[in-house]
N, C-alpha and C positions, 0 to 999 in steps of 0.2 A: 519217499526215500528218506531215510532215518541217518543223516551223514553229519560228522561233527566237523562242520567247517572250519573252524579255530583250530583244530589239530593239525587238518589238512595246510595250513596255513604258515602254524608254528612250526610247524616238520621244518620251515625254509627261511623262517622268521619268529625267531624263538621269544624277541619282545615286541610281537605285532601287538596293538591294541585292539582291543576286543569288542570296544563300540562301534570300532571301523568297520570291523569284519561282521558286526551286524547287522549294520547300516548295508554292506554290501549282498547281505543275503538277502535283506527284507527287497533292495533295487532289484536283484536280477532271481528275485524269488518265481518266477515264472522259466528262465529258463531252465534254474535249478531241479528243477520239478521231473526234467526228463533225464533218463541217465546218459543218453548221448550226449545231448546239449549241458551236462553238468560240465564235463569235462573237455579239455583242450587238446589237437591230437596237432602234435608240431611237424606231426610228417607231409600234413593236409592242408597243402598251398594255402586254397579257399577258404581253408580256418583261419589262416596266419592273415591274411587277409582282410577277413571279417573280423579280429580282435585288434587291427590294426584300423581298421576305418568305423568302425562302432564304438570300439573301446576308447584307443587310444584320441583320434580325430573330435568323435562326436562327444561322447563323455568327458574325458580328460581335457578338450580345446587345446590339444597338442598341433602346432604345423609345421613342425620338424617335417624334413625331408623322408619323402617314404625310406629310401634307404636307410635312413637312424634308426628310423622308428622299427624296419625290421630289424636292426641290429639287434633292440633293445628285445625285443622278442626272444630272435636266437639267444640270447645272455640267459633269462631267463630260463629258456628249455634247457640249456646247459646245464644250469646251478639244477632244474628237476629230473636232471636224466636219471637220479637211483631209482624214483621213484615209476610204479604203472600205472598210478592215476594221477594225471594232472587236472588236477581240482580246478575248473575254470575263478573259484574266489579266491586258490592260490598265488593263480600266474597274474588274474588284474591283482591284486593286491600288491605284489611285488614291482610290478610296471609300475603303478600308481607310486609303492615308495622308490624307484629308482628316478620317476619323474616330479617328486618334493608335488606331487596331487592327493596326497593323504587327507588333508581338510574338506577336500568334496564330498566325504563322505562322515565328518561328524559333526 
């Protein structure tokens, strides 16, 4: 799958850095790989879920309150709702800079 992460990216974050976002593709280069699992679908409990307790929890070492921490989700799906594909290196990227965790990844 031939996808230009950094655009997907920029679309939502126009001075994201671009070591970040390839540090993040080379980590989550395996799920990227599928088209389902590329992408984040906010209408799908069990996703919101799973990028709350793998992303945010396990990766991030975030222990905000589940409740924040889905706040900070919904915030996101907001700011991508023009979009139809939510590029799952989008919406972590974004989490990661709304939660000052941008250095995990360069």
């Amino acid at each position: 799958m031939a996808t230009d992460w950094a655009a997907d990216v920029k679309k939502y974050a126009p001075k994201a850095d671009d070591a970040v976002i390839a540090n993040m593709v080379k980590t989550y280069q395996l799920v990227l790989s599928k088209a389902d699992s590329a992408l984040v679908s906010f209408s799908d409990p069990e996703e919101l879920k799973t990028v709350r307790e793998s992303f945010l929890k396990k990766k991030l070492g975030l222990t905000d309150a589940d409740d924040k921490l889905d706040a900070a989700i919904k915030e996101v799906g907001a700011a991508m709702k023009d979009g139809t594909r939510n590029s799952r290196i989008a919406v972590y990227y974004l989490l990661a800079e709304k939660f000052n965790k941008l250095d995990l990844f360069r």
